[in-house]
C-alpha positions in Angstrom: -43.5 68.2 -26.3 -41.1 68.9 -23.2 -40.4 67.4 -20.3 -42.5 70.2 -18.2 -45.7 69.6 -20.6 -45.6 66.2 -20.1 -45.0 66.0 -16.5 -48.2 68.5 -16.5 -50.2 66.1 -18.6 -49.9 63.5 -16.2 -50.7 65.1 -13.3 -53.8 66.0 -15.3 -54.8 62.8 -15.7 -54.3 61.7 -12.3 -55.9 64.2 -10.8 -59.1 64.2 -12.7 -58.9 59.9 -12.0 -59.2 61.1 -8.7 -62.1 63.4 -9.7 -64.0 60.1 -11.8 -63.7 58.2 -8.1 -65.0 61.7 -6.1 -68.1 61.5 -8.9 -68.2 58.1 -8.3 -68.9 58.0 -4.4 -70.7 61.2 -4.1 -74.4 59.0 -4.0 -73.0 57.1 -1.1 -72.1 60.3 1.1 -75.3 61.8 -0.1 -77.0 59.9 1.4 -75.6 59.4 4.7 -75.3 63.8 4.4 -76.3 66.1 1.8 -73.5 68.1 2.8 -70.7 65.8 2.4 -72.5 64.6 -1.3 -72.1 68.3 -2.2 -68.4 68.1 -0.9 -67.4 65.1 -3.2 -69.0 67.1 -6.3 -67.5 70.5 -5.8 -63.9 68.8 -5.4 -64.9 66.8 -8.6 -65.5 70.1 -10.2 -62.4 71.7 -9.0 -60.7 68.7 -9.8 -61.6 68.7 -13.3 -61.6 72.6 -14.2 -57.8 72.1 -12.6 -57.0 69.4 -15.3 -58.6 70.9 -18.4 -56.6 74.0 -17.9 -53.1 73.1 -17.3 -53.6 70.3 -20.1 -54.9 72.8 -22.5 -53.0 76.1 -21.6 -49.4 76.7 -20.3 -49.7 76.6 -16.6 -47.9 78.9 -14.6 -46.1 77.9 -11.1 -49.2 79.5 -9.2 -51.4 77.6 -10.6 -49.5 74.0 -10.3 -48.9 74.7 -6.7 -52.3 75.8 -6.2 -53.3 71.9 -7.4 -50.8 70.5 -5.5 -51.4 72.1 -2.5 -55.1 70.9 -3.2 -54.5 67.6 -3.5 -52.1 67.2 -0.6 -55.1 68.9 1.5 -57.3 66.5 0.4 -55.0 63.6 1.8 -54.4 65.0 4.9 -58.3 65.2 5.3 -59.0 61.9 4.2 -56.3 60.6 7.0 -57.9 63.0 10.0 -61.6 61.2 8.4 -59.7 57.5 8.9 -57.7 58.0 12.6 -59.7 60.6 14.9 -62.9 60.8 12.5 -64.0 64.5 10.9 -65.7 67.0 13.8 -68.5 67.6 12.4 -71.4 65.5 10.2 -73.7 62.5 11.2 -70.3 61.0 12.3 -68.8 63.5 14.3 -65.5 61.9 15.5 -66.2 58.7 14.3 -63.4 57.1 12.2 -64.3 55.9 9.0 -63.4 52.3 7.3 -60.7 52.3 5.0 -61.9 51.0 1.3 -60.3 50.6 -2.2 -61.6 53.6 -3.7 -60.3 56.5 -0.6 -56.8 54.7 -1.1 -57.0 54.5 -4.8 -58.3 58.0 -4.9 -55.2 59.2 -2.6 -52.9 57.6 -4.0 -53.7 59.7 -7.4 -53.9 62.8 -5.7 -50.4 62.1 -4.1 -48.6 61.2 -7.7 -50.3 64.1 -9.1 -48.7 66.5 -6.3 -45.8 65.3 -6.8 -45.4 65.7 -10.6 -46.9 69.4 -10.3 -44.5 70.1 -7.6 -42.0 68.5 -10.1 -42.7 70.3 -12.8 -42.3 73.7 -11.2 -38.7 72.8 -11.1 -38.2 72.3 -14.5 -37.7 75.8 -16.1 -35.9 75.5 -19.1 -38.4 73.2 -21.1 -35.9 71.2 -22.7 -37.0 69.4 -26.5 -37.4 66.3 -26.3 -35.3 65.0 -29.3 -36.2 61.8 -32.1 -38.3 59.0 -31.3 -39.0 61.2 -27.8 -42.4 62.9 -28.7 -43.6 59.5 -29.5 -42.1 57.9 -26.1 -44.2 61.2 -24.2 -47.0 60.2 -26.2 -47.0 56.5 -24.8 -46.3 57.2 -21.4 -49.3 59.7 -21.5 -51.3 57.4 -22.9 -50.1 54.8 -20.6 -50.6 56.5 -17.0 -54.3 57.5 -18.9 -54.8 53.8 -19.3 -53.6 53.3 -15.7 -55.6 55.5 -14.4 -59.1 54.6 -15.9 -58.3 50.8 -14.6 -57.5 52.2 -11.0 -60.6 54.0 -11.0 -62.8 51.8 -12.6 -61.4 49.1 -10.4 -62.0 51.1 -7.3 -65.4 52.4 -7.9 -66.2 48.4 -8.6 -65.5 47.0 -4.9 -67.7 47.2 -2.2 -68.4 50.9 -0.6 -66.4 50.4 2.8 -69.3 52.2 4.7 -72.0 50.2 3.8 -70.0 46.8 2.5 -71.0 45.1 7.0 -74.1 46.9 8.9 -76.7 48.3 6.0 -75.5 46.1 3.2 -76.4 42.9 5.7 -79.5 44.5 6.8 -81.0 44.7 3.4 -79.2 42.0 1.5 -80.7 39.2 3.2 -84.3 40.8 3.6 -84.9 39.4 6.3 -87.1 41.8 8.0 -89.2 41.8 5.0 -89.9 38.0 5.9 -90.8 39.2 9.0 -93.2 41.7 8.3 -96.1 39.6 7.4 -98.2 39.9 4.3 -101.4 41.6 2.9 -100.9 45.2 4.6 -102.0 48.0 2.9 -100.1 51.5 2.4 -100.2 55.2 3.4 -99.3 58.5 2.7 -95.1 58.1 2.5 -94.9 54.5 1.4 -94.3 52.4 -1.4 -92.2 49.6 -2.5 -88.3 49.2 -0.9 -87.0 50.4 -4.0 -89.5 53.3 -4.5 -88.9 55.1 -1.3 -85.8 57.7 -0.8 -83.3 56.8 1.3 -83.7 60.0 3.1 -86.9 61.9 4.1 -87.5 65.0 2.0 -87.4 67.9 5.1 -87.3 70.8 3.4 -91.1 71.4 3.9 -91.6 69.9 6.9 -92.9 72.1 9.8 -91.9 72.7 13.1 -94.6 70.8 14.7 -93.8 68.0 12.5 -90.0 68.2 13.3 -91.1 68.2 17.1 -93.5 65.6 16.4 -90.8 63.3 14.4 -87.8 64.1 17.1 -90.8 63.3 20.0 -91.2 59.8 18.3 -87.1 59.5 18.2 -86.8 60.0 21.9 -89.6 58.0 23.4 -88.6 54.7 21.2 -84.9 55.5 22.6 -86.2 55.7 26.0 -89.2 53.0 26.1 -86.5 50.4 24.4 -83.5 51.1 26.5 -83.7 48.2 28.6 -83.0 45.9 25.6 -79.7 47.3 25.4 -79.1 44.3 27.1 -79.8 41.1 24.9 -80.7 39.2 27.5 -83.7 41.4 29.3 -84.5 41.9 25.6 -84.7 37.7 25.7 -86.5 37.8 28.2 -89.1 40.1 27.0 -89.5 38.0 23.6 -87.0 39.0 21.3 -84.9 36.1 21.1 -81.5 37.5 19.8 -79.5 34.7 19.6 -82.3 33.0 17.9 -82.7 35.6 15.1 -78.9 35.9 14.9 -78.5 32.6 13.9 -81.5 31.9 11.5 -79.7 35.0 9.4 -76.2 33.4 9.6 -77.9 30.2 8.7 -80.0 32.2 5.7 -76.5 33.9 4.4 -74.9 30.2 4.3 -77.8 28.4 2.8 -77.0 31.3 0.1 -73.3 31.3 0.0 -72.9 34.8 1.6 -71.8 34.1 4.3 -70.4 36.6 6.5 -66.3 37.0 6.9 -64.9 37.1 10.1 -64.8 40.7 11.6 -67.7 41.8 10.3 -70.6 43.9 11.5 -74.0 42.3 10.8 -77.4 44.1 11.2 -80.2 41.6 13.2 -83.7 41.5 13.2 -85.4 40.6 16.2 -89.1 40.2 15.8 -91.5 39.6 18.5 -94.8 37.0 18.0 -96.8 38.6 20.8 -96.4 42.0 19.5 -96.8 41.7 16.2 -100.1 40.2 16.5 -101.7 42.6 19.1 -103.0 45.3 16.5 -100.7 48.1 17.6 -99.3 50.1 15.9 -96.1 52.3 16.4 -96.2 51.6 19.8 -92.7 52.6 21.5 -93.4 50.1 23.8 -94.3 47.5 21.8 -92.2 47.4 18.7 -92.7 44.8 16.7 -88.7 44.2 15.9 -85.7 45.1 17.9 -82.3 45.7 15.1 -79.1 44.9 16.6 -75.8 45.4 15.4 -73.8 42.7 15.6 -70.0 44.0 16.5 -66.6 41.9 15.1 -66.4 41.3 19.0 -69.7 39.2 19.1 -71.7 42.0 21.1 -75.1 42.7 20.4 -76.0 46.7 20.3 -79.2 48.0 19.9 -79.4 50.3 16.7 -83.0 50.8 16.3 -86.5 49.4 15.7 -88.8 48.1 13.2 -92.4 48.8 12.7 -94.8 47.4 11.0 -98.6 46.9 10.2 -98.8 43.9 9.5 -102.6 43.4 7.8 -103.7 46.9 8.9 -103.2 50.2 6.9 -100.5 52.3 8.6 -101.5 55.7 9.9 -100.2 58.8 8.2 -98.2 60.2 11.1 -94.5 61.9 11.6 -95.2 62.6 8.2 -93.0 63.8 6.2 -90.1 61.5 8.3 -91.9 58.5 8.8 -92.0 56.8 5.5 -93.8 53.2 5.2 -92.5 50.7 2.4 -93.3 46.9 1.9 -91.2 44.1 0.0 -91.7 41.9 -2.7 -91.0 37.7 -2.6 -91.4 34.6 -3.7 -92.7 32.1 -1.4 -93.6 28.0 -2.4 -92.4 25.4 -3.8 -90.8 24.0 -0.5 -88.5 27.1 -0.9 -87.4 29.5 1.4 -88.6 32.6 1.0 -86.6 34.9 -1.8 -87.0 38.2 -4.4 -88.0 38.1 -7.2 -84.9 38.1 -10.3 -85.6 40.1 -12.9 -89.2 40.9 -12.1 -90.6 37.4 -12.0 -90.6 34.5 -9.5 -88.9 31.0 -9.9 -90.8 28.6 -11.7 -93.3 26.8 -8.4 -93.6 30.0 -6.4 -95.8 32.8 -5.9 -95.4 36.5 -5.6 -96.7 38.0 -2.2 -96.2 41.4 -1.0 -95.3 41.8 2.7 -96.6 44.0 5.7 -95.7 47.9 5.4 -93.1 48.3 7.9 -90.3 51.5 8.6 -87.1 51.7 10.7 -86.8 54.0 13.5 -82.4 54.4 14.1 -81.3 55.1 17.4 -79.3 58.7 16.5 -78.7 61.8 17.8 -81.4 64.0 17.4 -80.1 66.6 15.9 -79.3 64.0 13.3 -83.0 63.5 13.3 -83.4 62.7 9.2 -81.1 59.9 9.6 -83.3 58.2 12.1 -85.7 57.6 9.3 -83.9 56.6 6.9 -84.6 53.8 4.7 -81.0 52.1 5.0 -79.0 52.1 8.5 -77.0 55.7 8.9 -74.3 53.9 9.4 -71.9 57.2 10.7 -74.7 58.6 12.5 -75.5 55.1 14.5 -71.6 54.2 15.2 -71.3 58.0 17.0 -74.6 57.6 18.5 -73.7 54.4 20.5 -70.0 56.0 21.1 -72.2 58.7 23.0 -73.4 56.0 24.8 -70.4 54.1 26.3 
């Protein structure tokens, strides 16, 4: 083997390491955008088809620059997406979190630049004499090694988009506490688990699209007041109230929240939710605040729900209802089920349908229904605002 082919070989196998992570995240993005999921796969593709060919063919300078110049774009995108935020997408000009995975994933692409660019240089291909081939073979086998842990290590912590405001808005389930019990179901719902994160547009006409944006902008409007926690106090959604029965909930279950941490609140209201309307703008039934590292309270969306009543069949197909499954008995607070049965003492109930309207922009307008908080879409929707 010579020093070029093995310099290659390793920039093989960190680049398609940083493929495994671009595979690995692509579920996340697809379903904030279907556009950026489709991103993460192509560059997979690319990533891989790049790898399998200089490994198994001699690769010419064009093509090694061609990869390096590839990955270095890819860094210098990924930094723009951390410091000023991308300019287009459900979080146009919003800067994204930094995780483990992006920085893992980077810091593959980088190495594997650099050896390309590295091996360019090397033109004469010297033989590696003795015991080398056997050394090339290890430290192949090695940076292989490296690479799967790095990547496996990566794809295993928390996804930095999700890890604060939609992770602690449907960890804790408290909203499904909330919703009641005994409702029945509609066209577009199903259990939490059953129901897309995203509506299914495609098919969905122009009067429905009007209809669904028409809902979107009068819940905006008829809520806007309770931008303010304190006329939203006032009104019967106690928000320091709910914010501390969920920080209690978390501790009573050992999760609770680090400091500088976003947390999602639910904010119900008695009087509503017991006077037989039903997606009311005016009379939601819960507020959702996002709770900021800061301490402030900003209004992200709302909550719906039917709480014995069968939901109507409207805004269809972006209005999908979904209920919850718990535990409840047993002098316990109220939990899921694990592993498809209740503790021992308890009994399974079914909650209220209910469904999240997200304060976005409208011509973000899927994201507004979507079954876990948008999280992009409602950071540049409340930047809009300030």
């Amino acid at each position: 083997m010579t020093t070029r082919t093995l310099l290659v070989r390793c920039a093989a196998l960190l680049t398609a390491g940083a493929a495994l992570v671009h595979v690995g995240v692509a579920g996340q993005h697809f379903s904030e955008w279907w556009a950026a999921g489709l991103f993460f796969l192509v560059v997979a593709a690319a990533q891989i088809g790049w790898a399998l060919w200089v490994w198994s063919r001699p690769a010419t300078r064009t093509i090694l620059l061609a990869g390096a110049a590839g990955s270095v774009a890819l860094v210098l995108l990924w930094v723009v997406s951390r410091t000023s935020g991308l300019p287009f997408g459900p979080g146009a000009g919003v800067a994204e979190r930094v995780g483990a995975a992006d920085v893992v994933c980077g810091v593959l692409e980088v190495l594997a630049a650099a050896l390309a660019v590295v091996a360019t240089a090397t033109e004469r291909q010297p033989r590696l004499a003795g015991p080398a081939p056997r050394r090339a073979a290890g430290i192949t086998a090695g940076v292989a090694a490296l690479v799967v842990l790095a990547g496996g290590t990566a794809l295993a912590s928390p996804t930095h988009d999700h890890t604060d405001l939609a992770a602690s808005a449907t960890a804790g389930h408290d909203h499904a506490a909330d919703a009641g019990s005994g409702a029945g179901t509609a066209g577009g719902s199903g259990h939490h688990h059953d129901v897309p994160n995203l509506p299914d547009t495609s098919k969905a006409t122009a009067a429905q699209t009007a209809a669904a944006r028409d809902l979107l902008q009068r819940t905006i409007a008829a809520t806007a007041a309770y931008r303010d926690p304190a006329v939203a106090t006032k009104a019967g959604f106690d928000v320091q109230a709910a914010y501390e029965r969920k920080l209690a909930k978390l501790e009573a279950a050992g999760r609770a929240p680090k400091d500088g941490r976003v947390m999602a609140i639910h904010v119900p209201n008695k009087a509503n939710r017991t006077d037989g309307r039903i997606l009311d703008p005016t009379k939601p039934e819960t507020l959702v605040y996002a709770r900021t590292a800061q301490g402030k309270f900003e209004l992200v969306g709302v909550m719906f729900t039917a709480e014995k009543q069968t939901p109507p069949a409207l805004y269809q197909p972006y209005l999908r209802w979904h209920t919850h499954t718990f535990c409840v008995g047993g002098g316990k607070p109220k939990v899921k089920p694990e592993n498809g049965s209740c503790p021992a003492g308890t009994t399974e109930r079914e909650s209220g349908a209910m469904t999240h309207v997200w304060f976005v922009s409208p011509d973000q307008l899927a994201q507004a229904f979507a079954r876990k908080p948008p999280v992009k879409a409602l950071v540049a929707y409340q930047k809009s605002l300030a």
